[in-house]
C-alpha positions in Angstrom: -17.6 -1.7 15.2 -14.6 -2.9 17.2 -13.1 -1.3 20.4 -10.6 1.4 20.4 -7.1 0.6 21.5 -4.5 2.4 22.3 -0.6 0.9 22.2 2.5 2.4 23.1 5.1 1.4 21.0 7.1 -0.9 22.6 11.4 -0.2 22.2 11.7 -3.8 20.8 9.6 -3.3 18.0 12.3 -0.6 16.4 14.7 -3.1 15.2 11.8 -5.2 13.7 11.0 -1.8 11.8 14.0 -1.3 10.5 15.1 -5.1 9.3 11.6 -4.9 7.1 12.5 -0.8 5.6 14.4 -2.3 2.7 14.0 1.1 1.1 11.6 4.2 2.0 9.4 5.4 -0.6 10.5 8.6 -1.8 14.4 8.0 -0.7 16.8 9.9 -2.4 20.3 11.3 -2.1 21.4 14.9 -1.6 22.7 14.9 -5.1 19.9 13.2 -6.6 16.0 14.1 -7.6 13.7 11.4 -6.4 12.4 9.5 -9.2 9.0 10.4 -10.3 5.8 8.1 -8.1 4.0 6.5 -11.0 1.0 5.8 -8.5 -1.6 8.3 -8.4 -3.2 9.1 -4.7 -0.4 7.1 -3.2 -1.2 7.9 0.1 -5.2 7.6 0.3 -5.3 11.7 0.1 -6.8 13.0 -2.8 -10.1 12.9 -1.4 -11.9 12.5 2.7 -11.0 10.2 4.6 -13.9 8.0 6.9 -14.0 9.0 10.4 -15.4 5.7 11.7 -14.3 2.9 8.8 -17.4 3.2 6.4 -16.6 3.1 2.4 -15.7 6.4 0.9 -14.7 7.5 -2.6 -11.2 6.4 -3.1 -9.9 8.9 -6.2 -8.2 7.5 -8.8 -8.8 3.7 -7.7 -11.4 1.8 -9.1 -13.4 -0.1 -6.8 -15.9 -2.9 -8.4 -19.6 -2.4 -7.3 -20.6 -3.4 -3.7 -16.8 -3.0 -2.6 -15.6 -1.5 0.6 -12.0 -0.7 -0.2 -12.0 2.8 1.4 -9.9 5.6 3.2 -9.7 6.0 7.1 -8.6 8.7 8.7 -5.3 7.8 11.3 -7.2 8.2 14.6 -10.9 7.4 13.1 -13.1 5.8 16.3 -13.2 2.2 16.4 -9.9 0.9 16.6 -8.4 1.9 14.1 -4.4 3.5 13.8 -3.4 6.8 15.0 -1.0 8.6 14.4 1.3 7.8 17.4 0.9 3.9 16.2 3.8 2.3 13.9 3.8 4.1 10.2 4.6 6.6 8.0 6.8 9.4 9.2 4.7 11.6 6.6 1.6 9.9 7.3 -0.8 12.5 5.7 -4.2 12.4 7.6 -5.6 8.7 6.2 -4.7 5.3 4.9 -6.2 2.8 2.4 -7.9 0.1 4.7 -10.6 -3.1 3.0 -13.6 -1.8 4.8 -16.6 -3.5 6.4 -16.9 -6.2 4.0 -19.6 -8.4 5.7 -19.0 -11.5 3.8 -16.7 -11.6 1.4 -13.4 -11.6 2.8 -11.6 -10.1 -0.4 -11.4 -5.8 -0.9 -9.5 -4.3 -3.9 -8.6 -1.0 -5.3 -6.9 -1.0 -8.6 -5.6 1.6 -10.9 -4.0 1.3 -14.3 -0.8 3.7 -15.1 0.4 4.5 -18.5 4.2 3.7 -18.9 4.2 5.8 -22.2 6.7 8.5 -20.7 9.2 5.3 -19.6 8.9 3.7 -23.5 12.6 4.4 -24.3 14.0 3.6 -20.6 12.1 0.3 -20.6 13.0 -0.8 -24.3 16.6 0.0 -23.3 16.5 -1.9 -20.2 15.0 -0.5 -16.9 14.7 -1.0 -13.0 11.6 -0.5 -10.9 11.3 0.4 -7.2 8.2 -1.0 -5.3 7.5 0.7 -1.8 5.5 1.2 0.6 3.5 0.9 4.6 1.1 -2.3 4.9 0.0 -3.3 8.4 -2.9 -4.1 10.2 -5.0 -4.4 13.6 -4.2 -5.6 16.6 -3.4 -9.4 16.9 -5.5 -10.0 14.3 -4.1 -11.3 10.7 -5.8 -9.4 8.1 -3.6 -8.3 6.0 -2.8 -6.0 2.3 -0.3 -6.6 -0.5 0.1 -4.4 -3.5 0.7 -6.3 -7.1 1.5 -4.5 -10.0 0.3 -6.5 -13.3 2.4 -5.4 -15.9 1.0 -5.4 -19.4 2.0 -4.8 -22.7 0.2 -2.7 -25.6 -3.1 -5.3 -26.2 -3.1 -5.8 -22.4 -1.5 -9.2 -22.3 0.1 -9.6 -18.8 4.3 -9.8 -18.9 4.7 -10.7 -15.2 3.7 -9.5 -12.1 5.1 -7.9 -8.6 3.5 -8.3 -4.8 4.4 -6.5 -2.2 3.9 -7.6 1.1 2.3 -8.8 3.5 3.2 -7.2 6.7 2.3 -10.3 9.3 0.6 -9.9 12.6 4.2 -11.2 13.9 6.3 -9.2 12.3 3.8 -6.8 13.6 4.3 -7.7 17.1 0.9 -7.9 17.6 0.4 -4.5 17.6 -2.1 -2.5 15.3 0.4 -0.2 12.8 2.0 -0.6 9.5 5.5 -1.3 8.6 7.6 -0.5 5.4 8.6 -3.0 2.6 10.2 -2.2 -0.2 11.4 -4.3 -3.6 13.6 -3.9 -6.5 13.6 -5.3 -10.3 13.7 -6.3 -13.9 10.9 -4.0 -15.8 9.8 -6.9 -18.2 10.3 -5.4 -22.1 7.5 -4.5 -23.4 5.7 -3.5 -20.7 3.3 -0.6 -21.7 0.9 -0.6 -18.8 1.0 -0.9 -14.9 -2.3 -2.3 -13.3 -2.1 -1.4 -9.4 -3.8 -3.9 -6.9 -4.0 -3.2 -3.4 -5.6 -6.6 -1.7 -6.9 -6.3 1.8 -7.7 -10.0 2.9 -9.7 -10.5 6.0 -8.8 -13.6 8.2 -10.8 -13.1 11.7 -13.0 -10.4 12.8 -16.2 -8.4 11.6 -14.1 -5.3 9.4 -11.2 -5.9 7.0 -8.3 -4.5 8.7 -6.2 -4.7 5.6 -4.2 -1.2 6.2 -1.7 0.7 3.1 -0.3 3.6 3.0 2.3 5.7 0.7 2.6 3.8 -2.0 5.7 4.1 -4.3 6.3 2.5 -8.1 9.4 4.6 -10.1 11.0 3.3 -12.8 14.7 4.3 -13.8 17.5 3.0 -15.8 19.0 0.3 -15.7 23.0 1.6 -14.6 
């Protein structure tokens, strides 16, 4: 169990913040209704969060058997970040985080989403936003992404998306997560969304992959 730190967050690291928010998830105009989040538990609260980094539950992601992908509570003992450190505005009470992983260096959660409702948009040509908060601990470089596989009707992949990562640099060095954010092409066809969240551990006993409030909505194409 690593040591708990505590960081201020320095004035420098503001600008850094805001050259990686591309787009926040959930964004919309006064006018406009925020498109619908296909991602279910988004945020890592549907269900108790650990209190000291041990694998919980994680509702609605699967996690394949001897897997640590897990919840932690902002504030949980050992190190890990509170909810003064670098994140969410609307950081519910935990974040998605690759666990104690003892040897294998690699934690995933997935979930598959059913475009079904989107059929017509995507057939007629549609857009997709990709958001959300990926970070990590301290100067170390683990580190999370979030892919979405998409698939059409007999499961055959059509392309994929990554999001992230959130480097210790652009970090500062500092334990937090940052918001990134990417637009584009739906590929035709696309009937399915497989969700990956990858927490990759480069240094260190635990796999301080971090994510929070994940975003995938679909619209249109103007």
């Amino acid at each position: 169990m690593k040591l708990r730190r505590v960081w201020l967050v320095p004035a420098a690291l503001i600008p850094v913040v805001s050259m990686v928010a591309l787009a926040l998830p959930g964004a919309a105009s006064a006018t406009t209704a925020a498109p619908k989040n296909i991602i279910l538990n988004p945020g890592a609260e549907a269900g108790p969060g650990s209190t000291d980094g041990s694998t919980v539950p994680v509702p609605h992601w699967t996690v394949k058997k001897g897997g640590t992908f897990t919840a932690v509570q902002y504030g949980a003992s050992g190190g890990f970040p509170a909810k003064t450190d670098p994140g969410p505005k609307s950081r519910g009470k935990n974040f998605f985080a690759g666990g104690n992983s003892g040897k294998a260096n690699t934690q995933m959660g997935t979930q598959t989403d059913s475009l079904k409702a989107y059929a017509g948009v995507i057939a007629a040509g549609a857009t997709f936003t990709l958001a959300g908060y990926l970070g990590g601990f301290d100067g170390q470089t683990d580190d999370a992404t979030v892919t979405v596989t998409w698939e059409n009707s007999t499961g055959a992949t059509l392309g994929t998306t990554t999001l992230g990562p959130v480097t210790k640099g652009m970090r500062h060095a500092k334990t937090g997560l940052l918001p990134l954010s990417l637009t584009g092409t739906v590929p035709a066809g696309s009937a399915t969304a497989l969700l990956t969240i990858k927490c990759v551990r480069h240094s260190g006993a635990y796999n301080d992959g971090y994510a929070d409030n994940l975003s995938l909505t679909i619209v249109a194409t103007a």
